[in-house]
TORKOL-4160 file (C-alpha; in steps of 0.2 Angstrom, whole numbers, padded with zeros to 4 digits, m for minus):
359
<pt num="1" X="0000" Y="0000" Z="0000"/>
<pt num="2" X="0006" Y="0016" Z="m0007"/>
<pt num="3" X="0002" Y="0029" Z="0010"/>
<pt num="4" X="0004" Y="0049" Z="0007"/>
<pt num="5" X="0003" Y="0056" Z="0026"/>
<pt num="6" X="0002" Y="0074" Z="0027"/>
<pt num="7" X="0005" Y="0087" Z="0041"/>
<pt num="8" X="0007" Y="0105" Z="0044"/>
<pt num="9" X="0024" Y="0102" Z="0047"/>
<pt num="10" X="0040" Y="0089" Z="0045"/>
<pt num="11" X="0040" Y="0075" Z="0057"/>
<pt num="12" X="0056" Y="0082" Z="0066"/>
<pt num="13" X="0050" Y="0096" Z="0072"/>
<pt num="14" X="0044" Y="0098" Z="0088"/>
<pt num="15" X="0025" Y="0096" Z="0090"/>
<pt num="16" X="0011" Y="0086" Z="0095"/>
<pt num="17" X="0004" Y="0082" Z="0078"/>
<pt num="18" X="0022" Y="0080" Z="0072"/>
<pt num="19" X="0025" Y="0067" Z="0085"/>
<pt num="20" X="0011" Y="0058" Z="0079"/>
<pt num="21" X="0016" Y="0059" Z="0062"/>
<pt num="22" X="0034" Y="0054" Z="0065"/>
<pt num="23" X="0033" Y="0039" Z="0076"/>
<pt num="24" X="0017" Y="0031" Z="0065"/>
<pt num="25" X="0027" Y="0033" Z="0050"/>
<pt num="26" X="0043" Y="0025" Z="0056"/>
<pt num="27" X="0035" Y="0010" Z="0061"/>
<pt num="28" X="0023" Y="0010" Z="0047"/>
<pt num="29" X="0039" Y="0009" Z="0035"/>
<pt num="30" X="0045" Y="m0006" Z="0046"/>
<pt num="31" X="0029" Y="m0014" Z="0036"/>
<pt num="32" X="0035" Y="m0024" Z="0019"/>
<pt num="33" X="0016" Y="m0019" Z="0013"/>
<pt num="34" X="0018" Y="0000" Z="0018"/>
<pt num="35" X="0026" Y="0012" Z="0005"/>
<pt num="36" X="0026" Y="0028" Z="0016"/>
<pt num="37" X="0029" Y="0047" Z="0011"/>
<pt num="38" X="0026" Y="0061" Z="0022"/>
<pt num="39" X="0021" Y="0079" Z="0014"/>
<pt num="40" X="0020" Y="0093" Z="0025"/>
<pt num="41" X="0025" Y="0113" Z="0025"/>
<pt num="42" X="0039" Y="0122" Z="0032"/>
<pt num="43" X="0046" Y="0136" Z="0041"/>
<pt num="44" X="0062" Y="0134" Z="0032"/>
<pt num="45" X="0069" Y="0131" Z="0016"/>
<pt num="46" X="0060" Y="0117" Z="0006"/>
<pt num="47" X="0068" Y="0101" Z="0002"/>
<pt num="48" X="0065" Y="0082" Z="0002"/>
<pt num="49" X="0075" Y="0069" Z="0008"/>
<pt num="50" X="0075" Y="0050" Z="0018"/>
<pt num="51" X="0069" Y="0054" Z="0038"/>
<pt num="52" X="0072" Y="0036" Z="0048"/>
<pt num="53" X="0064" Y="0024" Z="0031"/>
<pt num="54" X="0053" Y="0039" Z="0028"/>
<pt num="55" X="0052" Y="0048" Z="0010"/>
<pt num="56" X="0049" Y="0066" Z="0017"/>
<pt num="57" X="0046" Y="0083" Z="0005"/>
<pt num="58" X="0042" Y="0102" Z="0014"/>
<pt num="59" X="0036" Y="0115" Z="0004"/>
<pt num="60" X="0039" Y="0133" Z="0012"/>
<pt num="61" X="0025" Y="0141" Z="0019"/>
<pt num="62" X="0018" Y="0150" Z="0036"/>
<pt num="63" X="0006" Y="0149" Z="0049"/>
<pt num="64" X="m0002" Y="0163" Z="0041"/>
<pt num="65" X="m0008" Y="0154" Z="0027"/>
<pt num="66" X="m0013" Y="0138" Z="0038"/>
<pt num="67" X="0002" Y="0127" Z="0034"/>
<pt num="68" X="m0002" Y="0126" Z="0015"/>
<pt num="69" X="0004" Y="0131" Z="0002"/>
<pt num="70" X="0003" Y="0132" Z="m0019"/>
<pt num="71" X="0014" Y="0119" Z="m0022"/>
<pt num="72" X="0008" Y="0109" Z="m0012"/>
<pt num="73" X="m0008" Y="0111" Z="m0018"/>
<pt num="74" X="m0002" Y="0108" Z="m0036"/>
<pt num="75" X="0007" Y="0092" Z="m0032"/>
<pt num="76" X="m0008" Y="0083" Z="m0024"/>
<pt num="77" X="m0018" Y="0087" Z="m0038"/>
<pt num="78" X="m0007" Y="0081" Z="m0050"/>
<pt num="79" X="m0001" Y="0067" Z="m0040"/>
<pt num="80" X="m0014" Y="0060" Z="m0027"/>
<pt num="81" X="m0020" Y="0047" Z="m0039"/>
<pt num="82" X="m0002" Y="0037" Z="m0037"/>
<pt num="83" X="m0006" Y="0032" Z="m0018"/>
<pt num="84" X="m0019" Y="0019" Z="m0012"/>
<pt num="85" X="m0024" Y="0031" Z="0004"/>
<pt num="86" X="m0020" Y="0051" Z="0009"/>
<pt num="87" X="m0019" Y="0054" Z="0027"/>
<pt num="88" X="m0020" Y="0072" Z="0032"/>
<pt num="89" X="m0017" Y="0079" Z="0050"/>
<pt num="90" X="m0026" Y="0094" Z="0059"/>
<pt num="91" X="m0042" Y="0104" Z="0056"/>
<pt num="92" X="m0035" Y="0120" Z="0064"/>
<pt num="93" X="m0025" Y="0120" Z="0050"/>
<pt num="94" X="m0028" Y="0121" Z="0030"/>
<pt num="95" X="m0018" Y="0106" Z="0030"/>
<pt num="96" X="m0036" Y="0092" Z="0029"/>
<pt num="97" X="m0047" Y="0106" Z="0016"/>
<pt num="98" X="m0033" Y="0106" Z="0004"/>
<pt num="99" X="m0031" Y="0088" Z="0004"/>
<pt num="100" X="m0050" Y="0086" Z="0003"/>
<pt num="101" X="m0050" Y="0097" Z="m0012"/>
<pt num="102" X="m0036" Y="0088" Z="m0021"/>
<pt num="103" X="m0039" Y="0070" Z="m0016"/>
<pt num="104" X="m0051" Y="0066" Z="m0027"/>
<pt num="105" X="m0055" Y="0047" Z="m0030"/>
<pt num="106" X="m0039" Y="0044" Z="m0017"/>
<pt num="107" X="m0048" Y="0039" Z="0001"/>
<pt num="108" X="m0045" Y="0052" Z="0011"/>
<pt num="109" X="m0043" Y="0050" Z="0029"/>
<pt num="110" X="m0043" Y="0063" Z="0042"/>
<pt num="111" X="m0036" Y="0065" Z="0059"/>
<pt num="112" X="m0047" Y="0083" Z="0067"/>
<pt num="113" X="m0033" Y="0086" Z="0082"/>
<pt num="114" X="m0050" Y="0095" Z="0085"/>
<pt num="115" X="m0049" Y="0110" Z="0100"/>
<pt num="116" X="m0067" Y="0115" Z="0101"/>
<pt num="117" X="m0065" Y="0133" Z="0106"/>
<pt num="118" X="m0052" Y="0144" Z="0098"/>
<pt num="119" X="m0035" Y="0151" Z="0105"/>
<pt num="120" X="m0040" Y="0169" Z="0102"/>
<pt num="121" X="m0052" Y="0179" Z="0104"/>
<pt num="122" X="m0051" Y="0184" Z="0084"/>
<pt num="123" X="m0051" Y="0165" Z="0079"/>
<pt num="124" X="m0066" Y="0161" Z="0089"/>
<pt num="125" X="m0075" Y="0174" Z="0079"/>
<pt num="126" X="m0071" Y="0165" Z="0064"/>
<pt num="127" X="m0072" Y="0147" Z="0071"/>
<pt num="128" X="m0092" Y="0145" Z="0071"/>
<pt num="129" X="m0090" Y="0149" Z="0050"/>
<pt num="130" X="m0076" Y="0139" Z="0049"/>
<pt num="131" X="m0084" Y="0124" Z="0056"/>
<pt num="132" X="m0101" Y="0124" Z="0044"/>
<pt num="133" X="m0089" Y="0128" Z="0028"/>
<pt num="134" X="m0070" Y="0120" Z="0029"/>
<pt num="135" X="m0069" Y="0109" Z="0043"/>
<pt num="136" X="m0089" Y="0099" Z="0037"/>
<pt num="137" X="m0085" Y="0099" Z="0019"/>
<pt num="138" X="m0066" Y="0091" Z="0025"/>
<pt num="139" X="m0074" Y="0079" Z="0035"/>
<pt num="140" X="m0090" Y="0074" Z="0022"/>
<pt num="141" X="m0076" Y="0070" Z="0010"/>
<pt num="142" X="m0066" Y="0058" Z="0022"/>
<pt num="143" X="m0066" Y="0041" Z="0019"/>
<pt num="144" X="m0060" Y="0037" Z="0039"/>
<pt num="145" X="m0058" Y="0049" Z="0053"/>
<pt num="146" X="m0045" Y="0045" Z="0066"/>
<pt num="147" X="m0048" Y="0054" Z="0081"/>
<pt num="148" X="m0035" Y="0053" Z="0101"/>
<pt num="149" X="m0047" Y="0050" Z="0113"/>
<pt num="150" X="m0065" Y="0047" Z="0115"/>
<pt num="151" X="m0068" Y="0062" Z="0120"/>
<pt num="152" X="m0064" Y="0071" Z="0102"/>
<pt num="153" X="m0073" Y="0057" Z="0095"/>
<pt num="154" X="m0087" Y="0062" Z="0104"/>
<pt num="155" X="m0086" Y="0080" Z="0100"/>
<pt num="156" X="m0083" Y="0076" Z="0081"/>
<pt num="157" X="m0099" Y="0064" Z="0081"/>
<pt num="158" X="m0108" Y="0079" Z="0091"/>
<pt num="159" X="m0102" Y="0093" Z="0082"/>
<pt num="160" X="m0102" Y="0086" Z="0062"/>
<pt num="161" X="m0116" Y="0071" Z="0064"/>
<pt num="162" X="m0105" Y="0058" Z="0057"/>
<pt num="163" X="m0103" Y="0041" Z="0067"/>
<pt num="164" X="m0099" Y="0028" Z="0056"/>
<pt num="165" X="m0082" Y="0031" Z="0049"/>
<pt num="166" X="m0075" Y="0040" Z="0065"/>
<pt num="167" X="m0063" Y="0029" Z="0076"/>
<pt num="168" X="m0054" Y="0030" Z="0091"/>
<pt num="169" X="m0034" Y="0027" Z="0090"/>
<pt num="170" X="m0026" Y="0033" Z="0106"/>
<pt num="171" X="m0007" Y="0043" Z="0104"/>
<pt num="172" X="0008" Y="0033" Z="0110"/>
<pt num="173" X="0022" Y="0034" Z="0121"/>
<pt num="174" X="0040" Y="0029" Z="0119"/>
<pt num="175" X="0039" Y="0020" Z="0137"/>
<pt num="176" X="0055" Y="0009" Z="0137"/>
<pt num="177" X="0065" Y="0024" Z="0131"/>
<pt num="178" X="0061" Y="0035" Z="0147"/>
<pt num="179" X="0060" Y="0022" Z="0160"/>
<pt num="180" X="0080" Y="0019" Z="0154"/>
<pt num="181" X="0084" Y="0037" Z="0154"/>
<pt num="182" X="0096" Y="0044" Z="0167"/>
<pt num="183" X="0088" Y="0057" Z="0178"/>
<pt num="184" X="0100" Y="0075" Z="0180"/>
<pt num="185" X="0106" Y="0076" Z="0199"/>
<pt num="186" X="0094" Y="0089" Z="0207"/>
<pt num="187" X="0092" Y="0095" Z="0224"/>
<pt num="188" X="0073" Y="0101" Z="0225"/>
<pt num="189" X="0057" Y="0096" Z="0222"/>
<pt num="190" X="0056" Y="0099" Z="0203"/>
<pt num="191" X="0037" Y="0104" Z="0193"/>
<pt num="192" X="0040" Y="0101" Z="0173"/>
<pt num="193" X="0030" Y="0108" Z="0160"/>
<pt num="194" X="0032" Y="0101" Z="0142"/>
<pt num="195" X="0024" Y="0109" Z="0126"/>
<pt num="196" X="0017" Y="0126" Z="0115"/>
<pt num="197" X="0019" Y="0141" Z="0126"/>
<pt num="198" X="0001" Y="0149" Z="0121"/>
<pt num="199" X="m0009" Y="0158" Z="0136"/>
<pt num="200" X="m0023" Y="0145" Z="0134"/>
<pt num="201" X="m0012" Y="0132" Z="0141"/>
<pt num="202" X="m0011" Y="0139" Z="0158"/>
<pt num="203" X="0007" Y="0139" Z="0163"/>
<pt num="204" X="0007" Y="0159" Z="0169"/>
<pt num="205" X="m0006" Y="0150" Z="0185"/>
<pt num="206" X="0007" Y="0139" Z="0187"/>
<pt num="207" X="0019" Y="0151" Z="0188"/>
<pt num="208" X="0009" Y="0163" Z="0199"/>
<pt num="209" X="0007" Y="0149" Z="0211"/>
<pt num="210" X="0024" Y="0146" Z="0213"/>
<pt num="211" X="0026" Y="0163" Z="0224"/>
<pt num="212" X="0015" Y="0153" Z="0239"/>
<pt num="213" X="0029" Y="0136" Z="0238"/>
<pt num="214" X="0043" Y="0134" Z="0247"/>
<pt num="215" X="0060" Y="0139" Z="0241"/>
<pt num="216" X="0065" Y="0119" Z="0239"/>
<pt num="217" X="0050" Y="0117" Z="0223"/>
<pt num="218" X="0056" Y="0123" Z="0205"/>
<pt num="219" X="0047" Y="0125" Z="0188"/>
<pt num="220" X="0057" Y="0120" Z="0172"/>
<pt num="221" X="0043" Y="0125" Z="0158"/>
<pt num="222" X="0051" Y="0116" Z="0141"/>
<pt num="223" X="0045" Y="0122" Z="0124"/>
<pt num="224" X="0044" Y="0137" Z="0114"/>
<pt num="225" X="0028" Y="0149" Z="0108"/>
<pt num="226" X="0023" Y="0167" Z="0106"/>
<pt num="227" X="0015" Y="0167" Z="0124"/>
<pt num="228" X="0035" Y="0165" Z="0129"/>
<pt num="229" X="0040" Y="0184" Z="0132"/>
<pt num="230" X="0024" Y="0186" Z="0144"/>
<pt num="231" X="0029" Y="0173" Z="0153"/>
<pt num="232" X="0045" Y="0179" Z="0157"/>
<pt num="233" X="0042" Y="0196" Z="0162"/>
<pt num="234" X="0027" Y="0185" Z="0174"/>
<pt num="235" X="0043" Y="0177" Z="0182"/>
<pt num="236" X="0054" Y="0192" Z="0185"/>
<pt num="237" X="0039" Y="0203" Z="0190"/>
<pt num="238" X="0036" Y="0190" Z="0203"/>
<pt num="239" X="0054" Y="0188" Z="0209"/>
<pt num="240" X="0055" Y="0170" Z="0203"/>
<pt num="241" X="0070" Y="0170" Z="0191"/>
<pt num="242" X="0081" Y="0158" Z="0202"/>
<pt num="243" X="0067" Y="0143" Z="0204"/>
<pt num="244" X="0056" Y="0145" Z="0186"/>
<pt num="245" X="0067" Y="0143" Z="0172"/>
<pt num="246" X="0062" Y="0144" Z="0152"/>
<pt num="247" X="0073" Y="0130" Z="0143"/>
<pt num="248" X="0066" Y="0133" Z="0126"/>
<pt num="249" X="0065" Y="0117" Z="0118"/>
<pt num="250" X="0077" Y="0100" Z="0120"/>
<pt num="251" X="0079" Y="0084" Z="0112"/>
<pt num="252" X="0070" Y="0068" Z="0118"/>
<pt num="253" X="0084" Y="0061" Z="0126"/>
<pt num="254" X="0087" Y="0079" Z="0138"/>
<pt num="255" X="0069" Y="0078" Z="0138"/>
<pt num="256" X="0067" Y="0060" Z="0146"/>
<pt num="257" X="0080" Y="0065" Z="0159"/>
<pt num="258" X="0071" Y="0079" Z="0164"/>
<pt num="259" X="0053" Y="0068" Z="0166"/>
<pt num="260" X="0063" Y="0057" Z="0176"/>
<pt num="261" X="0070" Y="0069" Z="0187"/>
<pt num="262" X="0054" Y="0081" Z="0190"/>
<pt num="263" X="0041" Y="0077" Z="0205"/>
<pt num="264" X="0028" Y="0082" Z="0197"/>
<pt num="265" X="0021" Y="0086" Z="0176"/>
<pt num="266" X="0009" Y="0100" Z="0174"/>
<pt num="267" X="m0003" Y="0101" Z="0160"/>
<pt num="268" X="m0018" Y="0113" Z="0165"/>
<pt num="269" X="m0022" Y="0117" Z="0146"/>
<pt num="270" X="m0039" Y="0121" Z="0142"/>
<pt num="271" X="m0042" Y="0112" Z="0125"/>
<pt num="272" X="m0032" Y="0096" Z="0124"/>
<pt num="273" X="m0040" Y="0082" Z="0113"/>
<pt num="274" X="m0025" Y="0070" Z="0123"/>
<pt num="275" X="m0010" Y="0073" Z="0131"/>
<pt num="276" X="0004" Y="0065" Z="0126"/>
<pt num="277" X="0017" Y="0071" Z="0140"/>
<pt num="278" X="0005" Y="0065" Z="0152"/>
<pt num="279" X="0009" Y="0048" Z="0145"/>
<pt num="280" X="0026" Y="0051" Z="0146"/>
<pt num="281" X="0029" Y="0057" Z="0162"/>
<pt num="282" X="0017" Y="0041" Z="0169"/>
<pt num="283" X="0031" Y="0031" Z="0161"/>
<pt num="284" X="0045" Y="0040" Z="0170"/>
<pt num="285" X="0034" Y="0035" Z="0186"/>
<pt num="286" X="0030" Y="0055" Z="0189"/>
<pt num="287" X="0013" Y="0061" Z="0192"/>
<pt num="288" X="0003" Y="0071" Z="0183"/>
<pt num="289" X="m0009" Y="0086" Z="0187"/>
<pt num="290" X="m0021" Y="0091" Z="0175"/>
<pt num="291" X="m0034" Y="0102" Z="0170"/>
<pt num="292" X="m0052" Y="0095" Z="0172"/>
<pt num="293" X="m0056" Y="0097" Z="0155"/>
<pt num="294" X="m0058" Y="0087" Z="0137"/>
<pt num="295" X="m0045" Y="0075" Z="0135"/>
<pt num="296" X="m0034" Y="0079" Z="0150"/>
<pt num="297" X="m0048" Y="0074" Z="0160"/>
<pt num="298" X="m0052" Y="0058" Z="0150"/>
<pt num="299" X="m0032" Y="0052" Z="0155"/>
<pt num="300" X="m0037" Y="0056" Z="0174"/>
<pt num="301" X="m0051" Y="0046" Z="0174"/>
<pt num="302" X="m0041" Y="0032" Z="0165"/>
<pt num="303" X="m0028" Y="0032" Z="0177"/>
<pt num="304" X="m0035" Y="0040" Z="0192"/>
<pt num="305" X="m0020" Y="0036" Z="0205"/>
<pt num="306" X="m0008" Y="0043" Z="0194"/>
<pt num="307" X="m0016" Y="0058" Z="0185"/>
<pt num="308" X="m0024" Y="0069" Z="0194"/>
<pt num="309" X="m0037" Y="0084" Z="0189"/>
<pt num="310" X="m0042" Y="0099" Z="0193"/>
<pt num="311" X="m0056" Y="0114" Z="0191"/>
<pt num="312" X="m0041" Y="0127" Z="0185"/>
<pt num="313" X="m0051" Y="0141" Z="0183"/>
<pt num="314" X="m0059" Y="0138" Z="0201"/>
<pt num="315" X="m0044" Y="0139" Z="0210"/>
<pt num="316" X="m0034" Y="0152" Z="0217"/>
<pt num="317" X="m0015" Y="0154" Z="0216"/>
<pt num="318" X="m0012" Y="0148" Z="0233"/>
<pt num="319" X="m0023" Y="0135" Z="0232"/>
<pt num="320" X="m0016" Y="0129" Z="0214"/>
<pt num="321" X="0001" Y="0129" Z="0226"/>
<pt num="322" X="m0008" Y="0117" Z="0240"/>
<pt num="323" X="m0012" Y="0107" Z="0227"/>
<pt num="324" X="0004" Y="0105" Z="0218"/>
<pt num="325" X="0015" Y="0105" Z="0235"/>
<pt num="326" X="0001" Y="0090" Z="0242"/>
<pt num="327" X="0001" Y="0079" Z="0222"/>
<pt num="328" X="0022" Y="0082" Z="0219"/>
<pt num="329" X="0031" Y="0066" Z="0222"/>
<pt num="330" X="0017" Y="0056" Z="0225"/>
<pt num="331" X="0023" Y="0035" Z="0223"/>
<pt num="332" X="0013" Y="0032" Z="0207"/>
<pt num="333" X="0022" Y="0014" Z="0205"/>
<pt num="334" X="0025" Y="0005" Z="0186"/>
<pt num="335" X="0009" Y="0011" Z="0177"/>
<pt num="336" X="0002" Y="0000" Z="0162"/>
<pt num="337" X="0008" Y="0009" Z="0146"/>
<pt num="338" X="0006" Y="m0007" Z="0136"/>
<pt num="339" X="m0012" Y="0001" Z="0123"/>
<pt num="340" X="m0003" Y="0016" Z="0120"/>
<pt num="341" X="0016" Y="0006" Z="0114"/>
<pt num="342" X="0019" Y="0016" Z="0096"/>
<pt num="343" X="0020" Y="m0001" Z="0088"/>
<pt num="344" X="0000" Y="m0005" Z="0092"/>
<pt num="345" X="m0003" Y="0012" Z="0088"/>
<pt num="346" X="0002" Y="0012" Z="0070"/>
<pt num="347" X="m0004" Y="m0007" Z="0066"/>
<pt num="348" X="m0020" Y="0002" Z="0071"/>
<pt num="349" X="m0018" Y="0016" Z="0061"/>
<pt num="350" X="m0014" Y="0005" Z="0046"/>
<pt num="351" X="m0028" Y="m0006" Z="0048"/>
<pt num="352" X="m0041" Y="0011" Z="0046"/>
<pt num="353" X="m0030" Y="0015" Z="0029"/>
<pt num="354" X="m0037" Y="m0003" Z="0024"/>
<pt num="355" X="m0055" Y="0000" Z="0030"/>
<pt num="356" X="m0054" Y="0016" Z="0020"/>
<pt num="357" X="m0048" Y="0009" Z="0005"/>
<pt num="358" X="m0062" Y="m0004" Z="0005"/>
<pt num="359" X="m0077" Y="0010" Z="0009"/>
């Protein structure tokens, strides 16, 4: 099977769709039957090359234009009729409509990454027309629609009246990988945050209730976004400097140290569809401290004894801090990681391109 994934951008960036992307098509080219190429856009220069057994070709583009871009557009046109399925990833983007327009007889199969409310105040105005326009007529086309938790799939079922072709196919974790990682020698308690810094996920609270813990706790907030030079004027306004720290973004080795080291993950963002470094830090045997919200709350639920949720928006900052100061470092043993192995995930994930090809 001849399989064109594509994504806003390359699987070696640094993103939860391109995590996604990049560890199912590594193991899917490990399939003799699999012939896999990743498309995506880029923030760089655009090339095309070999990416761990994957074909992978960028095409330059912007955030501006939703990831897409002419090119692109061309090419799938012209070339979408040589691959047995098209698998395109992430309605916020223009990404799924392009490939929807250019698919043609192709089955088309669509994973939403679906956030229900908007990140801005100026997308949520355009969001509800959005919605009825890009994002139905993307979904009407699809073949298959792969959604990361049952709680996107039931807002997708909800939201777009479609039932039978949605499915459920959980994200993965590279367990084995972190629970061998080396943790850094560190004296304190140490709170980890991983992912986009965007004002919606929440990490100024954190760092707001940091000024009520004692001196022993630290923040270590990994990642990169526009929402970064807020944050750290947050942390020198509050006298902070020494225990917060912005890293910027790190490789998944320095990454898995750091999840083995830390007491405590925090992910209070308000619309995940999963949360795949809650997954990672339950492998590295660190707790978890969520928002009580979408898919965030569906991982809690799942596994109540390691993740642990919480009303954000209800709490003050020195109550945030009880919380954080009673959950850090609590014993949450060997969790069962064994449904979400990458391997499971893409033998899954090949099995939808099959159903779709067959609809």
């Amino acid at each position: 099977m001849k399989i064109l994934i594509i994504a806003p951008l390359p699987p070696y960036h640094r993103g939860g769709i391109e995590k996604v992307v990049g560890e199912v098509a590594k193991r899917l080219s490990q399939n003799p039957s699999a012939d896999v190429n990743v498309w995506s856009g880029t923030l760089g220069e655009a090339q095309a090359g070999d990416w761990n057994g994957v074909s992978v070709q960028t095409y330059r583009t912007s955030k501006r234009v939703g990831y897409a871009s002419f090119r692109m557009f061309a090419d799938l046109k012209r070339f979408a009729r040589d691959f047995d399925v098209v698998h395109a990833h992430g309605l916020g983007t223009l990404i799924p409509f392009v490939a929807a327009l250019t698919a043609g007889r192709t089955p088309l199969v669509i994973s939403p990454h679906f956030h229900p409310q908007a990140s801005t105040q100026l997308l949520g105005m355009m969001k509800p027309f959005y919605e009825r326009v890009v994002d139905r007529y993307t979904l009407d086309k699809a073949n298959k629609v792969i959604c990361v938790s049952e709680t996107e799939t039931d807002m997708i079922r909800r939201r777009f009246a479609i039932t039978d072709k949605v499915v459920t196919i959980y994200n993965g974790v590279n367990a084995d990988e972190i629970r061998t990682a080396k943790p850094y020698d560190f004296d304190g308690t140490l709170v980890l945050y991983v992912g986009r810094l965007e004002r919606y996920k929440n990490i100024h609270r954190v760092v707001e209730a940091f000024a009520h813990l004692p001196k022993r706790f630290a923040f270590y907030i990994v990642g990169e976004g526009p929402y970064k030079s807020q944050l750290e004027a947050l942390v020198h306004h509050r006298g902070l400097s020494e225990r917060v720290k912005l890293l910027g973004a790190c490789t998944d080795t320095e990454l898995y140290r750091c999840m083995r080291t830390s007491a405590l993950l925090v992910n209070l963002s308000e619309i995940e569809a999963f949360g795949i470094t809650v997954l990672e830090a339950l492998a590295a045997g660190t707790p978890a401290l969520v928002n009580e919200k979408l898919g965030l709350r569906e991982l809690a639920r799942r596994f109540d004894r390691a993740v642990f949720s919480i009303p954000v928006e209800a709490l003050s900052a020195r109550e945030l801090a009880q919380t954080i100061h009673d959950v850090a470092g609590t014993d949450i043993g060997l969790v069962d990681l064994n449904d979400f192995r990458w391997d499971r995930i893409a033998a899954r994930t090949f099995d939808a391109y099959k159903e779709a090809r067959n609809a």
